[in-house]
N, C-alpha and C positions, 0 to 999 in steps of 0.2 A: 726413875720409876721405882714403887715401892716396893720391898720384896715380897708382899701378897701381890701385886699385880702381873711379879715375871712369871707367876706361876700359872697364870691363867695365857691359853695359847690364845694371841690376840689375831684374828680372819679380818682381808680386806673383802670385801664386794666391790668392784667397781660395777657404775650402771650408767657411763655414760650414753652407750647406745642408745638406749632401753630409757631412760629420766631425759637425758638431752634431747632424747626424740622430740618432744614436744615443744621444743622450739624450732624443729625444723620440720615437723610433718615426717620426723621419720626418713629424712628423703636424703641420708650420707650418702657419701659419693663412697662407691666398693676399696677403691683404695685406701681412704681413710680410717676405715673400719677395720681394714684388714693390718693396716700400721698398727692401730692405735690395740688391739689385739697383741702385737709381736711387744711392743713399748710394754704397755702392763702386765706380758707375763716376763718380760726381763726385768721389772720392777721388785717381783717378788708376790704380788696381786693375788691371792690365792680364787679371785671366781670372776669374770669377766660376764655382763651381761650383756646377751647381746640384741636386746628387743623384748620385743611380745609375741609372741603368739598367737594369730590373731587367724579372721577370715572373711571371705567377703558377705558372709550373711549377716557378720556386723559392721563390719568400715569396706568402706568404697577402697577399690583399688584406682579409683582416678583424684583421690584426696589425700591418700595415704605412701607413703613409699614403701621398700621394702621390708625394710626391720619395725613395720609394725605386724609384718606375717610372717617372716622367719625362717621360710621353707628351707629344708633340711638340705637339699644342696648350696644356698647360699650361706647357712651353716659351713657346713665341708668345708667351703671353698675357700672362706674365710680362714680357718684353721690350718688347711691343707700345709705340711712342711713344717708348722712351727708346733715344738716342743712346750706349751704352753698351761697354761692355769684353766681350769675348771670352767666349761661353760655353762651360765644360766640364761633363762628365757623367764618369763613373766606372762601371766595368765589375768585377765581384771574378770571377776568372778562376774557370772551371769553371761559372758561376751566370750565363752571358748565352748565348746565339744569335747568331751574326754575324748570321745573314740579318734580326735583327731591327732591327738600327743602319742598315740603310738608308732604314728611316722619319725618320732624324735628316738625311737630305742634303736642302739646301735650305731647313733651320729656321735659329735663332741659334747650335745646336749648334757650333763649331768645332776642339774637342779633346777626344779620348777618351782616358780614361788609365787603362788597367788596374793591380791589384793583386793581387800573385802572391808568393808564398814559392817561396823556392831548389829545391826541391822540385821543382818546374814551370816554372822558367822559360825552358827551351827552348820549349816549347808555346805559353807566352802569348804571345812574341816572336813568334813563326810569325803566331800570329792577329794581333798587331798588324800586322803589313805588310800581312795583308788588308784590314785597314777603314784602313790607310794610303790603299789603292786606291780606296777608296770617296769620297774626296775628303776625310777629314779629317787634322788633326793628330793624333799620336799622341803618348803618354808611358807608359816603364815603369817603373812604384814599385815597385821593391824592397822587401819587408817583411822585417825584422829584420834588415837590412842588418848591425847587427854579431856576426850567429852566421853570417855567412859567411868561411870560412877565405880562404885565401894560395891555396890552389889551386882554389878556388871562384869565386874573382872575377875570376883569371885567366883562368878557362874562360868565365866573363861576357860579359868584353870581349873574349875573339876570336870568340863568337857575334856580341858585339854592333857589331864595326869595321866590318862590309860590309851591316848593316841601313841603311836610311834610314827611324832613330825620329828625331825630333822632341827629342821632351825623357825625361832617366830622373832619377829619384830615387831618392837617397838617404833610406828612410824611418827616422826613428827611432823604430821602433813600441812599445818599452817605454821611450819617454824615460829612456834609461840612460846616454847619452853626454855628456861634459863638454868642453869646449870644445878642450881638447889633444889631441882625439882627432881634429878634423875635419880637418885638414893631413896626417896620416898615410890619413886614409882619402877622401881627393878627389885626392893627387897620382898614385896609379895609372888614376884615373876621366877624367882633363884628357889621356887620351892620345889617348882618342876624341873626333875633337876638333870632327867635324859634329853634334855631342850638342851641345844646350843641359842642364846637369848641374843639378838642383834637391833641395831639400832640405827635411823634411816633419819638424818637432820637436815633440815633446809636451811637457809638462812637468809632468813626473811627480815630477822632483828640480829644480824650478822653475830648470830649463837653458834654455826654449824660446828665448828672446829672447839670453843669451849666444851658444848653439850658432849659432843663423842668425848672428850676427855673424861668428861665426869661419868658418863653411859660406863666406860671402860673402868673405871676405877669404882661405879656401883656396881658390875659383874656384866658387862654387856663382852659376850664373845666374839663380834662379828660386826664390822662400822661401815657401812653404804659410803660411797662416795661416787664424783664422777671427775674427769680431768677438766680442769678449769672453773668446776664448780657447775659445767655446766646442764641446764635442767629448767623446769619451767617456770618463770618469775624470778625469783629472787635465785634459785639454783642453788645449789646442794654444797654440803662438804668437799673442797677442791682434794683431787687424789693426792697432788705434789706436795699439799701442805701434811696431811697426816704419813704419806710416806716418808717426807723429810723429816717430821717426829719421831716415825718409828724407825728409820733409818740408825738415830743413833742411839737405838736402843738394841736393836739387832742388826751391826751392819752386815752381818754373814747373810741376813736374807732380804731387808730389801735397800734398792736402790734409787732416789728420786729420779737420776741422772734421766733415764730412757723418756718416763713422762716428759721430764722439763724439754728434751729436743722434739719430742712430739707438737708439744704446745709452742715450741717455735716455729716448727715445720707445718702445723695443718690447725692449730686451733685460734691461734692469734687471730687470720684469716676469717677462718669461722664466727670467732666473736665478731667481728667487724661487720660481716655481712648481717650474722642472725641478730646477738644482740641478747646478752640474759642477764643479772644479774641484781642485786639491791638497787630496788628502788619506793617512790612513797608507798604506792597501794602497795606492794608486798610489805611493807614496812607495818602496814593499818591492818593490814589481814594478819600479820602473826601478832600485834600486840593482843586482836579481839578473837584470834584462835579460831577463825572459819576460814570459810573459803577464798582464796586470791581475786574470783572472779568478783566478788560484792564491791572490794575496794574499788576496782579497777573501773567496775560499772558507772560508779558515782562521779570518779576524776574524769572518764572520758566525755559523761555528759556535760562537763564544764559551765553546769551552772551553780553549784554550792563548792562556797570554799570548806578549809581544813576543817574548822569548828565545828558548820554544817557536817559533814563527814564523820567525823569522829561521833557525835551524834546519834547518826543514824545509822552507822556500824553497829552503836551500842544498842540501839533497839533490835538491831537484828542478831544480834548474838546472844538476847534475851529469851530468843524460841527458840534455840538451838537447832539451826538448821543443820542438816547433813548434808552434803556435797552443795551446789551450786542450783538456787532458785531466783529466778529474775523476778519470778511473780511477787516473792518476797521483797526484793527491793521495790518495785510498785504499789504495796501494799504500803512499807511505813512513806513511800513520798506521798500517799493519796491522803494520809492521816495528817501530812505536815509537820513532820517531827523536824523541826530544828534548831539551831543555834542555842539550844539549851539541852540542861543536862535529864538524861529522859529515867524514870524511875521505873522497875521492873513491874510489866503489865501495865506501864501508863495508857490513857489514851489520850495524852497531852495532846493540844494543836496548838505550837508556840506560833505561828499564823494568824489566828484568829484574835479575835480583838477579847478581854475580860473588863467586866464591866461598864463604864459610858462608852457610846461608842466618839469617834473623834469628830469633831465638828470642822467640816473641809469649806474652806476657803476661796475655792472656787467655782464652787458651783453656781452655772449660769454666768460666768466669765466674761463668755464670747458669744451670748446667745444670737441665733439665727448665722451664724459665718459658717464660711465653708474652713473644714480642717484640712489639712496634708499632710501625712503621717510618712515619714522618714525610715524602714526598712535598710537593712544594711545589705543587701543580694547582690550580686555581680551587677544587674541591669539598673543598679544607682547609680552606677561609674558610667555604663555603656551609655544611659539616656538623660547624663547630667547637662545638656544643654538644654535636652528638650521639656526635661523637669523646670528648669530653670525659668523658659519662655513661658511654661502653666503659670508657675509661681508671680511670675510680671503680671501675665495679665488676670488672674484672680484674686489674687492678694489675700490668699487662706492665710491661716494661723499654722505656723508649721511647727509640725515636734519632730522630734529622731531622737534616739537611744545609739548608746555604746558610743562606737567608733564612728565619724562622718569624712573623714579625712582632711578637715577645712574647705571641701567642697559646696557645703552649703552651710549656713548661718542661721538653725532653728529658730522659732522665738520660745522655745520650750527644750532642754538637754537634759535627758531622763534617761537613771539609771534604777535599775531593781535586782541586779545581779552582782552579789560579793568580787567576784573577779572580776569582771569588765567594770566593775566599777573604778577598782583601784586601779586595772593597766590602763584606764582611758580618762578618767573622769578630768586633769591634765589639759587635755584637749580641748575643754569647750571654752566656747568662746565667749570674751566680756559681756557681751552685747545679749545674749543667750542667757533665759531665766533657766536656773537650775533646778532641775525637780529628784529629787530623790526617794524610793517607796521608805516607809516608815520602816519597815521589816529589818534596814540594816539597822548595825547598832550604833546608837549615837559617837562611841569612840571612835568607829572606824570612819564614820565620817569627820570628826574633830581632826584624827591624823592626816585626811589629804584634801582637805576644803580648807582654804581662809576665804571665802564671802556668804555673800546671801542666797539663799538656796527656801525651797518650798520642798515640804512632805507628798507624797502622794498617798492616799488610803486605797485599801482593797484586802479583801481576804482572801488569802490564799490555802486553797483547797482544793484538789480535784475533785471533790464529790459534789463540788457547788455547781447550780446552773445559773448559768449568769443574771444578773441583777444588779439594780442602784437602788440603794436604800439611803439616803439622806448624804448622796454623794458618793457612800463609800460599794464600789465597785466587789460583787462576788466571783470572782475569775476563779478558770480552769486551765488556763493559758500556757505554755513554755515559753514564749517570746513577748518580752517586753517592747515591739511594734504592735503586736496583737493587744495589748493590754493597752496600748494606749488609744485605741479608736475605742474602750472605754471611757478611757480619762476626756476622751472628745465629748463624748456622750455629755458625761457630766459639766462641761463645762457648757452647753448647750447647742452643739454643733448642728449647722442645719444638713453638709451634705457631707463624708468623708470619704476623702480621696487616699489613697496609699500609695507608695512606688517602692520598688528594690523588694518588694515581698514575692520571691519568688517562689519559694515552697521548697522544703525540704529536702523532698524527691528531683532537686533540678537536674538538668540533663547537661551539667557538664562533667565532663570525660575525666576529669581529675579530683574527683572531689571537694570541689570550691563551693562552700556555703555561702560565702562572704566577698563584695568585692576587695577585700584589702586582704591580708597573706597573717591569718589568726595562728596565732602559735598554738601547734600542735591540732589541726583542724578538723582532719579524717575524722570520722567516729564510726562504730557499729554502723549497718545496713538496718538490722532492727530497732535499734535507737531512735535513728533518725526518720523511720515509718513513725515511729509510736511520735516522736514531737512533731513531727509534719500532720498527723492523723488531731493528735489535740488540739491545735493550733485552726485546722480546718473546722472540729467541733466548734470552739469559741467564736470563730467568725461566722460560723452561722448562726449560732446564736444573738449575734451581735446582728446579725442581720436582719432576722427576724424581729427583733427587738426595735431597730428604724422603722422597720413598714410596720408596727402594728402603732406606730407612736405618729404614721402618718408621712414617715420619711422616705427616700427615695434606697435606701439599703446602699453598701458598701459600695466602694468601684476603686478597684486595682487596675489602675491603669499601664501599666508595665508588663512587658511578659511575666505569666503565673502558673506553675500547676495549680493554684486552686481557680480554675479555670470557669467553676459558676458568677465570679465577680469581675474576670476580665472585663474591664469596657474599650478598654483602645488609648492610647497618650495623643495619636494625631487627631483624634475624634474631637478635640476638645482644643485643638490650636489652630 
């Protein structure tokens, strides 16, 4: 360490409570908290956080455990006997009462430190000087510190020159910053100079442990961490790694030793169960410096790969959202932003077709046959013989996407989805004409096709109502089964039959969309309303569309929630 550096007293924060909460709902077990307390102040830890703050006008006490409310005897009791470091609590600005932190005067409580986006943070600063008065320490975290502008942080520090705070932070709430950034952004901050200047790293692009080095040697007094790093997504600066740093810098004061038995004794365990640390979507979220949840949103709906992704991160980071908007992310998929690179304010739709449009191939195909559209739902597998027996004695034209399991033998094997294309496409069989939507890119199909394969056309757009315009289909769809009693249309089908489309909302007890075991399958409850809900729009459109054309309209023969097209599977054998 350099000898301007020994001169500055360098402060741990640990926040494991308090940041790890949110991988567990807050819900530690008393003992581990009360360890992990005695561990960190024999480390040397100078402030141990132990939660939030909280109440139930704002979080549910049957959602939340204890250390998101904090109450002053579990305080205590947690403390009680050990000679230990400084306790903090945490406030999320808008979501506490002042007049309720004065149950904290006179506990082990000793810093209160709120967290507030740019948005508000004249306000929070206001409240903190109040419960300055109230006898404790204060601190103001900054969240998203770096989508604050040149004349935003200016107007910061001349609110913040004649407050008497304690300590502010520098948060790095989407772990997106890399070490040459914190010397640029701490030499404006070191002007205020009654601030103790701290710094709060995630590691999302596994910066945590660099950035505090550089935080500390730009003039950062004070470095957040938690044990094991752990904390929400990607998770934070591990405490044993900066304590082992600072160990041999000062071994008179701290010691890794207490953490590391810790983390053998109750955290190894922990991770095991909960689960935190780098991964992709944190990975996408600190490169594009928003929110965790945006990333996360896009890979769980598992239908656009990375490219895709990366994409429309980038559209979304172009309106600088602040904290976490899902309407946002529906907003650029309804535009069709993707697999290309999006320019600031486009309203590109790499979807949509430019110029001639494509002349399809088979239109009127199979005109007057019956179709069979192949749906991948548990009730493919439960009613494969009785599918089977239809298929003999009608002799439709049969399509199916994705995965079939070799249980049946399409005469149509369609893919329109980047990932299921690639984990399944393998699977089809000789005999099965390959259809592929145009949408992917030619290489990606050159990489895992050697034969003959057919284009499918359609525009993909949510704002589109359905339509065939010289073949090519205007879909609003999420499911490539749904899209293909389209492709039926166009080829001239007289009546369309469906099976394995079971709907979204299906009623089994484990979250099984699919009847074969899809990697990583679960998804959001809201997710899969909203593609069960569009999926039901398109078929009825599609429905409507046969009976005004003079057809007999859809019929899902298999059990469905979309239960206006059940017709029955026995009905028909």
């Amino acid at each position: 360490m350099k000898n301007s550096e020994k001169k500055t007293k360098i402060e741990i924060l640990d926040c494991t409570i308090r940041d790890g909460g949110y991988v567990n709902c807050w819900d530690f077990d008393f003992m581990l908290a009360r360890e992990t307390y005695r561990a960190l102040s024999k480390s040397g830890v100078d402030y141990v956080e132990l939660g939030y703050h909280g109440t139930e006008k704002y979080f549910d006490k049957n959602k939340y455990g204890a250390f998101r409310f904090c109450q002053t005897r579990l305080i205590s009791d947690i403390c009680s006997g050990i000679n230990g470091a400084r306790v903090a609590l945490m406030v999320d600005h808008g979501k506490y009462e002042l007049g309720d932190l004065f149950g904290y005067v006179g506990s082990p409580v000793k810093l209160i430190r709120s967290a507030f986006h740019k948005n508000n943070f004249k306000e929070a600063l206001e409240n903190l000087i109040k419960i300055k008065k109230m006898g404790f320490e204060v601190s103001a975290n900054f969240m998203g510190f770096v989508s604050y502008s040149k004349k935003e942080i200016k107007e910061l520090l001349s609110t913040l020159k004649d407050l008497p705070i304690d300590y502010a932070y520098v948060a790095d709430t989407y772990g997106s910053m890399f070490p040459d950034q914190l010397a640029v952004i701490f030499e404006p901050l070191l002007e205020i100079k009654h601030v103790r200047w701290g710094f709060h790293p995630h590691n999302n692009l596994q910066m945590a442990f660099a950035n505090s080095l550089a935080a500390i040697k730009a003039g950062a007094q004070i470095i957040d961490s938690s044990v094991f790093g752990m904390g929400r997504g990607a998770g934070n600066l591990p405490t044993e790694v900066m304590l082992a740093y600072l160990h041999r810098q000062q071994p008179d004061k701290y010691n890794v030793i207490p953490v590391l038995n810790l983390i053998d004794h109750y955290y190894n365990d922990l991770h095991k169960q909960c689960g935190w640390g780098y991964n992709l979507p944190y990975m996408l979220s600190g490169t594009y410096g928003c929110h965790p949840n945006y990333a996360s949103n896009l890979v769980e709906r598992k239908e656009y790969d990375i490219e895709d992704i990366w994409n429309i991160m980038e559209a979304i980071t172009v309106q600088n959202p602040i904290g976490f908007k899902k309407e946002l992310v529906d907003n650029v998929l309804r535009k069709g932003i993707f697999g290309k690179k999006v320019n600031a304010g486009a309203n590109a739709n790499s979807r949509l077709f430019n110029g001639d449009r494509p002349r399809v191939s088979y239109i009127n195909r199979h005109k007057e046959k019956d179709f069979l559209i192949l749906a991948n739902g548990p009730t493919l597998k439960q009613f494969q013989s009785d599918i089977q027996a239809f298929i003999d004695k009608y002799k439709p034209v049969v399509m199916g996407g994705n995965y079939l399991g070799g249980m049946f033998m399409p005469d149509y094997h369609v893919f329109t989805n980047k990932r299921r294309f690639v984990d399944y496409v393998g699977s089809v069989a000789k005999k099965s004409k390959l259809m592929i939507s145009q949408h992917l890119p030619k290489e990606m199909i050159a990489d895992y096709v050697n034969r003959d394969y057919e284009l499918i056309y359609y525009e993909d757009s949510m704002e589109n109502a359905f339509a065939i315009q010289d073949g090519v289909i205007s879909a609003n769809c999420r499911t490539v089964a749904v899209l293909l009693a389209g492709v039926a249309l166009v080829m001239g089908a007289k009546r369309i039959f469906i099976v394995g489309m079971d709907g979204y909302m299906a009623t089994s007890p484990k979250g099984i969309y699919h009847f074969y075991n899809e990697k990583n399958e679960a998804e959001q409850i809201d997710d899969l309303k909203e593609k069960h809900n569009w999926n039901l729009n398109y078929l009825k459109q599609i429905d409507s569309y046969m009976v005004e054309q003079g057809g007999e309209g859809l019929h899902i023969i298999t059990p469905t929630n979309y239960k206006e097209f059940y017709k029955g599977l026995k009905n028909y054998l």
